[in-house]
C-alpha positions in Angstrom: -35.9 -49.5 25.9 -39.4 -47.4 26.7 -39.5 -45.3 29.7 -35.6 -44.4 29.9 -35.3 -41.3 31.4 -33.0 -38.6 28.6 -31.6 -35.8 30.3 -31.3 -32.8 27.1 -28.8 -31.0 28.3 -28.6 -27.3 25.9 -29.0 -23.8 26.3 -30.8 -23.4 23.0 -34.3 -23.6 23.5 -35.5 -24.9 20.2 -33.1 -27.6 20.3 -34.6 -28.4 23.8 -37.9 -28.3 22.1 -37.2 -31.0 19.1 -35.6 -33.4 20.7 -38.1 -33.7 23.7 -41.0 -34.2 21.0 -38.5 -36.8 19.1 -37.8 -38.6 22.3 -41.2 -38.7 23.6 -42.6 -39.6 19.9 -40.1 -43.1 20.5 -41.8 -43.8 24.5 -38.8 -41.9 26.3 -39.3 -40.0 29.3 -37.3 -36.8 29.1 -36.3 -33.9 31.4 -34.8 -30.4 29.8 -31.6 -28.0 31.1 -30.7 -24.8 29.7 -27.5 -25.3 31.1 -24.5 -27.6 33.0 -24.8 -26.3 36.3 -28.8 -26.5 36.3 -28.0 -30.7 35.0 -25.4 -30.7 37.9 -28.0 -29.2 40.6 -30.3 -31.7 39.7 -28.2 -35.0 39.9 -27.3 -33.4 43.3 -30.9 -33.6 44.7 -30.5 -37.4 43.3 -31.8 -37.8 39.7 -31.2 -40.7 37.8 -31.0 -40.3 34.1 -30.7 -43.7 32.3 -28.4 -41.2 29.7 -27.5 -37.9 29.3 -27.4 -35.8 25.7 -24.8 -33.0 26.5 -24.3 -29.7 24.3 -20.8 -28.4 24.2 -21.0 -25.0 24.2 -22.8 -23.9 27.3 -23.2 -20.3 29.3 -20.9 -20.8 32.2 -19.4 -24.7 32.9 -19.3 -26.2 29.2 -20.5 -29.6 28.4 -16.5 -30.9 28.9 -16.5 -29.3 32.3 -20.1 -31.2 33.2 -19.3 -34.6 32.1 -16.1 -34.5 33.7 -18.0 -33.4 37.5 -20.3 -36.4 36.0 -17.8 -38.5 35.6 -16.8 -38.3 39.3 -19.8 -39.9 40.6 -21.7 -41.2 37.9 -21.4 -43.9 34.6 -24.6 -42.6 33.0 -24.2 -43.0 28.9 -23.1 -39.4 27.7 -23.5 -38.0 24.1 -22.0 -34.9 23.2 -24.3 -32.9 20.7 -21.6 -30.1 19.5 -21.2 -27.6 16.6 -17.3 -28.1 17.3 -16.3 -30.1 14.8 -12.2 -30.2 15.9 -10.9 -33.8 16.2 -9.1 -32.5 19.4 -12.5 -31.6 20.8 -13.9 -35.2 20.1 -10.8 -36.6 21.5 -11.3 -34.5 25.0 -14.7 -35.7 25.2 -13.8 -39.1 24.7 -11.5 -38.5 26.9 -13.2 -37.0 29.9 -16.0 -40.1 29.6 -18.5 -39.7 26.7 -20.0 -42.6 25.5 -20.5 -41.1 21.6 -19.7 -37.2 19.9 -22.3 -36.1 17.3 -21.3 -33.1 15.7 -24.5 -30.9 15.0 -26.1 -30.1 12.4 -27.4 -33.8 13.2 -31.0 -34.9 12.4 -32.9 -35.4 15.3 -34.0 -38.8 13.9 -30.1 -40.3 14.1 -29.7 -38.8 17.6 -32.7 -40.9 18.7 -31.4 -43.7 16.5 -27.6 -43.3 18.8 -29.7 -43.1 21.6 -31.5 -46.4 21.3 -28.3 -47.9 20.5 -26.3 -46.8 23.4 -29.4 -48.2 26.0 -29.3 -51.6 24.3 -25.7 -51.5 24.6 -26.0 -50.4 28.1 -28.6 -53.4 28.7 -26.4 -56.0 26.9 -23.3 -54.9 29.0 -25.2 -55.0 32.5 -26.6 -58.4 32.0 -23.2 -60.0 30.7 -21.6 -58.3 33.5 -23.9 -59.4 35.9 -23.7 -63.0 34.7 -19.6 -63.2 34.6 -19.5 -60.9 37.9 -21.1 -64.0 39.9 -18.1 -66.7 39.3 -15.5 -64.0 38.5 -15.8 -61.3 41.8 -12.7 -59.7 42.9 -9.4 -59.6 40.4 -6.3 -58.1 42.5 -3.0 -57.6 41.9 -0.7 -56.2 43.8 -2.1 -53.2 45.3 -5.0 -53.2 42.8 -8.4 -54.5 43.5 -11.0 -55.3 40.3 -14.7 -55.7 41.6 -16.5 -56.7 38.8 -20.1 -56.3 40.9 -19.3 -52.6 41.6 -17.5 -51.9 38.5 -15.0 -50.4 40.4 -11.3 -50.4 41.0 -9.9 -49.6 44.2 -6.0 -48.9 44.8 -4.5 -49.7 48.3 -8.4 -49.7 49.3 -9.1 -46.6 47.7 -12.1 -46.5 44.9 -11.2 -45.0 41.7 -14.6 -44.1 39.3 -13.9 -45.6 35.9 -16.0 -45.2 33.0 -17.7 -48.6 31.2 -14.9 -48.5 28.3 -12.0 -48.0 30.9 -13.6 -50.2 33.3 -13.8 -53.0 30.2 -9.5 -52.0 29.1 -8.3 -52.3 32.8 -10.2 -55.7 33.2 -8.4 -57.2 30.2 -5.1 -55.7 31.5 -5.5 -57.0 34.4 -6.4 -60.5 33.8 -3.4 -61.7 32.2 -0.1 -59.6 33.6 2.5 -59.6 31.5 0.2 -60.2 28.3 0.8 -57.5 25.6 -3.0 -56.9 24.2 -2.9 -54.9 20.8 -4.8 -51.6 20.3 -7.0 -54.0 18.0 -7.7 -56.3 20.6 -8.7 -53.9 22.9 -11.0 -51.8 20.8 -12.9 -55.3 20.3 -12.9 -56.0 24.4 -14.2 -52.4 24.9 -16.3 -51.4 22.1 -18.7 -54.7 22.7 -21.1 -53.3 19.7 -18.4 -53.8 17.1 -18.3 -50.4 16.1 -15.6 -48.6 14.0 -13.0 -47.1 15.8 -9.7 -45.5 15.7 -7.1 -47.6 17.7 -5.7 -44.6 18.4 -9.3 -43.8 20.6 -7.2 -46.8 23.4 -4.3 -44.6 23.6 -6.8 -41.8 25.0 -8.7 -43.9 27.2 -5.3 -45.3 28.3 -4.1 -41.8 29.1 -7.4 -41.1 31.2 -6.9 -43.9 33.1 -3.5 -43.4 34.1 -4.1 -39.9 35.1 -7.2 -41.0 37.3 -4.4 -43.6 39.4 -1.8 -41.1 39.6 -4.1 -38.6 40.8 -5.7 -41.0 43.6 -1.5 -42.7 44.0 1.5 -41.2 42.9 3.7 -43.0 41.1 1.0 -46.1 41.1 0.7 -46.8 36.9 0.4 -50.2 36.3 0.1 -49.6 32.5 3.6 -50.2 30.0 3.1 -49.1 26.6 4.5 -51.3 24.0 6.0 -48.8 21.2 4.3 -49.7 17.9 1.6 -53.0 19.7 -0.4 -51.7 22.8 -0.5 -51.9 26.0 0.0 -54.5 29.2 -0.5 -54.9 32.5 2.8 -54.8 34.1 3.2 -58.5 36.0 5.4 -57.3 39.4 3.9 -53.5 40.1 4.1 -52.7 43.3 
């Protein structure tokens, strides 16, 4: 995918500097931030990065703190570059809407390698959703509302920003009330590239979602966890 536009997101200049020349070496347009509020700033005057490549540790809002403001208003492919190297750290940024979590030292040759595979993922995903959005439209339940052309759910009206793996769990869930979908299942539903992942990564996205409804209505969570399965869509919320 030539041309994409790679947001490089770090206050260390030489990293800055590598993976500009890597990017643009592979055909990809790139624009450079020495920090998270400088990115913010910019997506505020109305840039539109095709993906964003996010350092961690940041002078003043980190790279959590970013892609969480991101998050709000955007479902641009994030990955985390970070010398943090704590599963708990990987979790929260999985959890707060990364696409991928690189822990650096990386060679600039696999990040461009991650990034090529999370635009043809984004590509794939677009056009299948495109193509099923046309007959499929609106899924609702109860007070919930599924519109597969805006990739968004709305609650009693309201819109709710999901990312494109939460969007992908809550449209299984909500297909079939009632149906208990194992973590395996919905690793496969989510993670359309087949990659390896631990089930335990649903339980996280789970948890993110059902913050974002409770957040936006109280006492709204569609979501029962089956001790020891998965998850399912509960068939008489209301």
């Amino acid at each position: 995918m030539s041309q994409a536009l790679i947001w490089v997101v770090d206050d260390e200049p030489d990293i800055r500097e590598i993976m500009r020349d890597y990017l643009k070496h592979h055909d990809y347009q790139t624009e450079e931030f020495e920090s998270g509020d400088a990115m913010l700033e910019a997506l505020e005057r109305g840039g539109k990065p095709d993906l964003v490549l996010l350092d961690v540790m940041m002078p003043g809002k980190d790279g959590f703190e970013v892609c969480q403001k991101l998050r709000a208003t955007s479902q641009v492919p994030v990955l985390f570059l970070s010398a943090r190297n704590d599963e708990l750290d990987k979790i929260l940024g999985l959890k707060l809407g990364a696409d991928e979590y690189l822990v650096k030292p990386t060679s600039p040759r696999e990040i461009v390698a991650r990034v090529e595979a999370m635009l043809r993922r984004m590509s794939w995903s677009k056009s299948s959703e495109d193509t099923s959005n046309a007959a499929e439209g609106i899924l609702c339940h109860s007070i919930f509302e599924l519109d597969q052309q805006a990739m968004e759910l709305r609650i009693e009206g309201k819109p709710l920003v999901l990312t494109r793996v939460e969007f992908r769990l809550v449209k299984m869930l909500m297909s079939q009330p009632g149906r208990v979908y194992p973590r395996e299942t919905l690793v496969e539903g989510a993670y359309e590239d087949h990659r390896i992942v631990s089930d335990r990564t649903v339980d996280s996205h789970i948890k993110n979602i059902r913050s974002k409804i409770e957040k936006l209505v109280r006492g709204a969570d569609p979501i029962q966890s089956i001790y020891g399965v998965g998850y399912k869509w509960l068939e008489n919320k209301n």
